[in-house]
C-alpha positions as CSV (number, residue, x, y, z in Angstrom):
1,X,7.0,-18.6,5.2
2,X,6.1,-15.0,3.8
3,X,5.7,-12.0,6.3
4,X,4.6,-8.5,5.4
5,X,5.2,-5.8,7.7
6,X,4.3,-2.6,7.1
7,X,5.3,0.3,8.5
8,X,5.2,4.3,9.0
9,X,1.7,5.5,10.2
10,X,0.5,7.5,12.1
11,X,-1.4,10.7,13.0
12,X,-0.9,13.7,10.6
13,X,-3.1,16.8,9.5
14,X,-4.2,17.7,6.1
15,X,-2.0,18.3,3.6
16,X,1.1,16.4,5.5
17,X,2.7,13.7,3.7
18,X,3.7,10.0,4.8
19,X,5.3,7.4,3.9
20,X,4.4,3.5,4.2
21,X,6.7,1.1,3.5
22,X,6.0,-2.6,3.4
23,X,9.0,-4.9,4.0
24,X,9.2,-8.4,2.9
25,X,10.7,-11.7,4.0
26,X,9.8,-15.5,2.0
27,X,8.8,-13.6,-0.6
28,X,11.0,-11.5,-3.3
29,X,9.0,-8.1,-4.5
30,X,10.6,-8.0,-7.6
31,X,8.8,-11.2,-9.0
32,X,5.6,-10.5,-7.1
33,X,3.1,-8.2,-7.9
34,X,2.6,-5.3,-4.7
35,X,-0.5,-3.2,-3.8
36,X,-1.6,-1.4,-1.5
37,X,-5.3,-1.6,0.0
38,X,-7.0,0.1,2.9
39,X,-9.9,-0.1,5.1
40,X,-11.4,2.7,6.7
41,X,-14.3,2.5,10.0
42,X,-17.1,0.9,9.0
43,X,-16.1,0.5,5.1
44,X,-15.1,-1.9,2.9
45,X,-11.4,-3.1,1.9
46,X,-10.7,-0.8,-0.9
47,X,-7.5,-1.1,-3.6
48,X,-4.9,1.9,-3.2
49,X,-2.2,1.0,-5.8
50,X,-0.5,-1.7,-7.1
51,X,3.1,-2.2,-8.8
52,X,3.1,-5.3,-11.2
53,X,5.9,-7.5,-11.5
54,X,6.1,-7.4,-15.3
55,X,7.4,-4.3,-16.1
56,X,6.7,-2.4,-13.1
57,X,3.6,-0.8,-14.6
58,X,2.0,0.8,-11.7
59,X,-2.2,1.6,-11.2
60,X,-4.4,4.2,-8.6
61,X,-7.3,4.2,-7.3
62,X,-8.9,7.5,-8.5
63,X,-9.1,8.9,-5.5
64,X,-4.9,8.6,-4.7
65,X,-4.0,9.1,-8.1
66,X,-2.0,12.5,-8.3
67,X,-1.3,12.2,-4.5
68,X,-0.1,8.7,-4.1
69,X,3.1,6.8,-5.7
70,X,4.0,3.2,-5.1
71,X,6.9,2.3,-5.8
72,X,9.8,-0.9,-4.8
73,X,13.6,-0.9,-3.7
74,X,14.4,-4.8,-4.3
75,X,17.6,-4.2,-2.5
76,X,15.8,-3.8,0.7
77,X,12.9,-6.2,-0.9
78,X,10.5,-3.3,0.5
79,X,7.2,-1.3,-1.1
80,X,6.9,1.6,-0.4
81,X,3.6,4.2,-0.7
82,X,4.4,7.3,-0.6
83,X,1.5,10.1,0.1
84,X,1.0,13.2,-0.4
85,X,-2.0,15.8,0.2
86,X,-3.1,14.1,2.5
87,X,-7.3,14.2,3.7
88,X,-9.5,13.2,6.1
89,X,-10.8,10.6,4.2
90,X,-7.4,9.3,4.0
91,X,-8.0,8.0,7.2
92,X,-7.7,4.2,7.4
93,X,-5.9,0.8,7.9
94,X,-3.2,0.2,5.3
95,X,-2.2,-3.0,4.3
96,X,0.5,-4.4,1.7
97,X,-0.3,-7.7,-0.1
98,X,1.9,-9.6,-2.8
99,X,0.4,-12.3,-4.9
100,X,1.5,-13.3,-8.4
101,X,-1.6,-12.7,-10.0
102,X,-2.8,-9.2,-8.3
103,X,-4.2,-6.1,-9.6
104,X,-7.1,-4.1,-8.3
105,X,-9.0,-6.7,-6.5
106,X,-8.0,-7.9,-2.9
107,X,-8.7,-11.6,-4.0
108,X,-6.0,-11.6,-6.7
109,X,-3.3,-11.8,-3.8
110,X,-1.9,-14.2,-1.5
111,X,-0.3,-12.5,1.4
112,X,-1.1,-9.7,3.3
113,X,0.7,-8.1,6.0
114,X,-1.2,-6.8,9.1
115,X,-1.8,-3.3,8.5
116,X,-1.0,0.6,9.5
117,X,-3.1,2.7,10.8
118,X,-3.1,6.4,8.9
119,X,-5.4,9.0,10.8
120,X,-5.7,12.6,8.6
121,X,-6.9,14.8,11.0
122,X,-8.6,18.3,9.4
């Protein structure tokens, strides 16, 4: 059975830094492609970053990129997103997800852990 926990929100102001990790069990990051997606009130599910399995090619949103980097520690078989700059409209639910296929669109994957919250006050 796969479970994705993440970990490391919380409440910071702008400009702070954080960082998220997601750690995995049933399932080994290094063969499975990672992003990163978050939800904030009253939006939709929107893709952070992702870290392929082939190659370890890595993608951003455009409105992380600069800020944000995913990256992987397949010792510890744990994702991490580590973010900088942080703003307001940071704020939001972050979730991991693994999937073999994955990419940019939240359908692509097959797990998801169950979230952290990341509150960017101004």
């Amino acid at each position: 059975q796969v479970h994705l926990v993440e970990s490391g929100g919380g409440l910071v102001q702008a400009g702070d830094s954080l960082r998220l990790s997601c750690a995995a069990s049933g399932l080994s990051v290094s063969r499975y492609t990672m992003g990163w997606f978050r939800r904030a009130p009253g939006k939709e599910r929107e893709f952070v970053a992702v870290i392929r399995w082939s190659g370890s090619t890595t993608d951003y949103a455009d409105s992380v990129k600069g800020r944000f980097t995913i990256s992987r520690e397949n010792a510890k078989n744990t994702v991490y997103l580590e973010m900088s700059s942080l703003q307001p409209e940071d704020t939001a639910v972050y979730s991991c997800a693994g999937g073999l296929g994955g990419g940019r669109y939240d359908y692509t994957y097959d797990y998801w852990g169950q979230g952290t919250q990341v509150t960017v006050s101004s």
